[in-house]
C-alpha positions as CSV (number, residue, x, y, z in Angstrom):
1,X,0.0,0.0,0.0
2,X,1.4,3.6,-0.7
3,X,1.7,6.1,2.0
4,X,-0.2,9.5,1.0
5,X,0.9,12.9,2.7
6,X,-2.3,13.9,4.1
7,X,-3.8,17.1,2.6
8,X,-1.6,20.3,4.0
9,X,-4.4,22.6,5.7
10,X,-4.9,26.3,4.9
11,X,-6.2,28.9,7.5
12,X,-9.5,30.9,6.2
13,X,-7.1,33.9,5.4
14,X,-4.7,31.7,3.5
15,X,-7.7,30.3,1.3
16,X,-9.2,34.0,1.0
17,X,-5.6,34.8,-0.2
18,X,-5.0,31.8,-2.6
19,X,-8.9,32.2,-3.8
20,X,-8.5,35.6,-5.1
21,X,-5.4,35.3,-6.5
22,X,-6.9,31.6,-8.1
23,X,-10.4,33.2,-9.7
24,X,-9.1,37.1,-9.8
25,X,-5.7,36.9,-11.8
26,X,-3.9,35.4,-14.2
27,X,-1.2,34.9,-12.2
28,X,0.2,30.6,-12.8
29,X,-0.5,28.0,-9.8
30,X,2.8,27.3,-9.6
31,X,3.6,31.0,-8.5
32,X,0.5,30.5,-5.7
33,X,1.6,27.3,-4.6
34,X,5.3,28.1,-4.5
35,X,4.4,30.9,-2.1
36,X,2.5,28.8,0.5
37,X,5.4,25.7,-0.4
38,X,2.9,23.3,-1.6
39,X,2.4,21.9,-5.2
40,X,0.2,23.0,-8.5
41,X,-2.1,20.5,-8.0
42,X,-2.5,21.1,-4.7
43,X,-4.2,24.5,-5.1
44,X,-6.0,23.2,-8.1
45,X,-7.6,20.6,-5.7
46,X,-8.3,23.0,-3.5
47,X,-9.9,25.1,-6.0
48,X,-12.1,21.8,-6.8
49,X,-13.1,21.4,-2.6
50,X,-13.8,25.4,-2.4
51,X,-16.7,24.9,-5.7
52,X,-14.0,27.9,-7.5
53,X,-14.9,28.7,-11.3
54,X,-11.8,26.3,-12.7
55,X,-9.7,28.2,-14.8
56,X,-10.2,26.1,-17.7
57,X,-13.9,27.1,-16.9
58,X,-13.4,30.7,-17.6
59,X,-15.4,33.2,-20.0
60,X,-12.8,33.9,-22.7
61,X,-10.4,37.4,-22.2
62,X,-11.1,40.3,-23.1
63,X,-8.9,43.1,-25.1
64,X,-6.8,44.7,-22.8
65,X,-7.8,48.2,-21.9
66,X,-4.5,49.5,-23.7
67,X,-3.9,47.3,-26.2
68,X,-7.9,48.1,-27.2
69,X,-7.0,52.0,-27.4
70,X,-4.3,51.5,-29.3
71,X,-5.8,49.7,-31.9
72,X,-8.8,51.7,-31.8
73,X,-5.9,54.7,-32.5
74,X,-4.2,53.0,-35.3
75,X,-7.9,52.8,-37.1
76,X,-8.6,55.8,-36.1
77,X,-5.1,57.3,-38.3
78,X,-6.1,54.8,-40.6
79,X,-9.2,56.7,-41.6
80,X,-7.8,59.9,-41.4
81,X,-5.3,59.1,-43.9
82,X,-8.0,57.1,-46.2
83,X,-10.0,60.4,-46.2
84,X,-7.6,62.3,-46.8
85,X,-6.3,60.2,-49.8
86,X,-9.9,60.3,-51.1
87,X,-10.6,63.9,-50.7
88,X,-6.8,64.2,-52.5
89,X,-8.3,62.6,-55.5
90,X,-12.1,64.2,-55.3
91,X,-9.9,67.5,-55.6
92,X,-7.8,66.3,-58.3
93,X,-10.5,64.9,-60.4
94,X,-12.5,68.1,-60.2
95,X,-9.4,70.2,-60.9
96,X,-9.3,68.2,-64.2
97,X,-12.8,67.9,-65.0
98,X,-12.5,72.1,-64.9
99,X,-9.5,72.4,-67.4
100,X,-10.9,70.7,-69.9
């Protein structure tokens, strides 16, 4: 028969700790679990016992806010400079609609 280590206990701080930084963050198990010295799995079971959203579970990610201002920026210069292209070529159409 194999010996099992019996499940390392957590205070309710600990859990609240581990809990947000589980469901609120990206931030990887192994970082959570190195910081209370137990393994990956071990928060991930914990995760299970405390009914937590799995990560696998979650809705998909969003945009970050400033990588969705940027773009929004870059299509925003893009359609200046369209504009501008097409009111280039408005102006020279007309200019040679005029002359002859």
């Amino acid at each position: 028969m194999q010996f099992r280590r019996p499940h390392r206990g957590f205070t309710r701080e600990a859990i609240a700790n581990i809990g947000h930084r589980y469901q609120n963050t990206d931030e990887p198990q192994s970082s959570i679990a190195a910081d209370y010295g137990v393994h990956r799995k071990t928060i991930e079971t914990l995760a299970k016992a405390e009914g937590w959203v799995m990560r696998k579970d979650r809705a998909p990610r969003d945009l970050p806010p400033d990588l969705r201002l940027d773009i929004e920026a870059e299509q925003a210069v893009h359609a200046v400079a369209e504009t501008s292209v097409a009111a280039k070529q408005a102006d020279e159409h007309e200019a040679s609609q005029a002359e002859g």
